[in-house]
C-alpha positions, 0 to 999 in steps of 0.5 A: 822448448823444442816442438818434437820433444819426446820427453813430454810426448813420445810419439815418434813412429807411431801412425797418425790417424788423422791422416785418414780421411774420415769419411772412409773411416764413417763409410765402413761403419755404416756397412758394419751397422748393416753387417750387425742388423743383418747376422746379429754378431759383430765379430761374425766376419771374422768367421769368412775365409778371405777369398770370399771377400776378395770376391766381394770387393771385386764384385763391388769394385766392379760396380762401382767402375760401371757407376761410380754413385751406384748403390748396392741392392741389397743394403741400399749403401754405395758399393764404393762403401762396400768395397772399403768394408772388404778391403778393411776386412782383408786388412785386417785377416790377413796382418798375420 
Protein backbone atom coordinates (compact mmCIF):
# COMPACT_ATOMS: atom_id res chain seq x y z
CA UNK A 1 0.00 0.00 0.00
CA UNK A 2 1.24 3.37 -1.20
CA UNK A 3 1.43 6.02 2.06
CA UNK A 4 0.25 9.07 -0.07
CA UNK A 5 -2.91 6.97 -1.11
CA UNK A 6 -5.85 9.39 -1.85
CA UNK A 7 -8.34 6.81 -1.98
CA UNK A 8 -8.15 6.18 1.75
CA UNK A 9 -7.43 10.09 2.60
CA UNK A 10 -7.63 12.65 0.33
CA UNK A 11 -5.62 15.37 1.92
CA UNK A 12 -3.71 16.70 -0.79
CA UNK A 13 -3.48 20.56 -0.75
CA UNK A 14 -5.15 20.99 2.32
CA UNK A 15 -3.32 23.16 5.14
CA UNK A 16 -1.61 21.28 7.80
CA UNK A 17 -2.39 22.80 10.93
CA UNK A 18 -0.10 20.99 12.98
CA UNK A 19 2.49 23.01 11.70
CA UNK A 20 1.57 25.92 13.80
CA UNK A 21 3.02 26.29 16.69
CA UNK A 22 0.60 25.76 19.43
CA UNK A 23 1.62 28.19 21.74
CA UNK A 24 0.68 31.09 19.55
CA UNK A 25 -2.69 29.32 18.51
CA UNK A 26 -3.14 29.21 23.02
CA UNK A 27 -1.74 33.10 23.27
CA UNK A 28 -4.42 34.47 21.00
CA UNK A 29 -7.16 32.47 23.02
CA UNK A 30 -6.11 33.83 26.14
CA UNK A 31 -6.36 37.64 24.58
CA UNK A 32 -9.90 36.72 23.32
CA UNK A 33 -10.76 35.18 26.84
CA UNK A 34 -10.04 38.70 27.84
CA UNK A 35 -11.57 40.27 24.87
CA UNK A 36 -14.85 38.36 25.93
CA UNK A 37 -14.68 39.51 29.71
CA UNK A 38 -14.09 42.90 28.61
CA UNK A 39 -17.09 43.81 25.92
CA UNK A 40 -19.28 40.56 26.72
CA UNK A 41 -19.75 39.78 22.78
CA UNK A 42 -17.39 37.24 21.02
CA UNK A 43 -17.78 38.51 17.48
CA UNK A 44 -17.40 42.15 18.75
CA UNK A 45 -14.15 42.62 16.99
CA UNK A 46 -15.71 41.91 14.03
CA UNK A 47 -17.43 45.41 14.28
CA UNK A 48 -13.48 47.70 14.41
CA UNK A 49 -12.21 48.86 10.96
CA UNK A 50 -8.92 47.57 10.42
CA UNK A 51 -6.65 50.53 10.66
CA UNK A 52 -7.48 50.29 14.11
CA UNK A 53 -6.02 47.21 14.81
CA UNK A 54 -3.05 48.07 12.83
CA UNK A 55 -2.62 50.58 15.30
CA UNK A 56 -2.59 48.23 17.76
CA UNK A 57 -0.58 45.76 16.71
CA UNK A 58 1.92 48.69 16.07
CA UNK A 59 1.77 49.86 19.41
CA UNK A 60 2.12 46.48 20.97
CA UNK A 61 4.93 45.57 18.67
CA UNK A 62 6.53 48.36 19.56
CA UNK A 63 6.39 47.43 23.27
CA UNK A 64 7.12 44.32 22.66
CA UNK A 65 10.73 45.66 20.91
CA UNK A 66 11.54 47.85 24.01
CA UNK A 67 10.82 44.70 26.33
CA UNK A 68 10.27 41.60 24.79
CA UNK A 69 8.75 40.06 28.36
CA UNK A 70 6.52 43.10 28.97
CA UNK A 71 2.99 42.86 29.68
CA UNK A 72 0.17 44.96 28.81
CA UNK A 73 -1.21 47.40 31.24
CA UNK A 74 -4.50 46.88 30.77
CA UNK A 75 -5.20 42.98 30.43
CA UNK A 76 -1.73 42.16 32.53
CA UNK A 77 -1.12 39.52 29.01
CA UNK A 78 2.23 39.87 27.18
CA UNK A 79 1.79 42.50 24.44
CA UNK A 80 3.75 39.67 21.94
CA UNK A 81 0.13 37.92 22.77
CA UNK A 82 -1.71 41.06 21.80
CA UNK A 83 0.05 41.53 18.80
CA UNK A 84 -0.65 38.01 17.58
CA UNK A 85 -4.36 38.60 18.45
CA UNK A 86 -4.01 41.89 15.84
CA UNK A 87 -2.45 40.23 13.42
CA UNK A 88 -5.15 37.33 13.47
CA UNK A 89 -7.70 39.85 13.72
CA UNK A 90 -6.19 41.52 10.49
CA UNK A 91 -5.89 38.02 8.88
CA UNK A 92 -8.87 37.30 8.87
CA UNK A 93 -10.76 40.85 7.74
CA UNK A 94 -8.95 41.52 5.27
CA UNK A 95 -9.38 37.56 3.38
CA UNK A 96 -11.73 38.95 1.16
Amino acid sequence: MEINNQTAKADAGKPRLTLVPRKIIFAIARIREYGNRKYHDPENWRQVEPQRYRDAAFRHFLAYLDDPHSMDDESGLPHLWHLACNIAFLCEMEDK
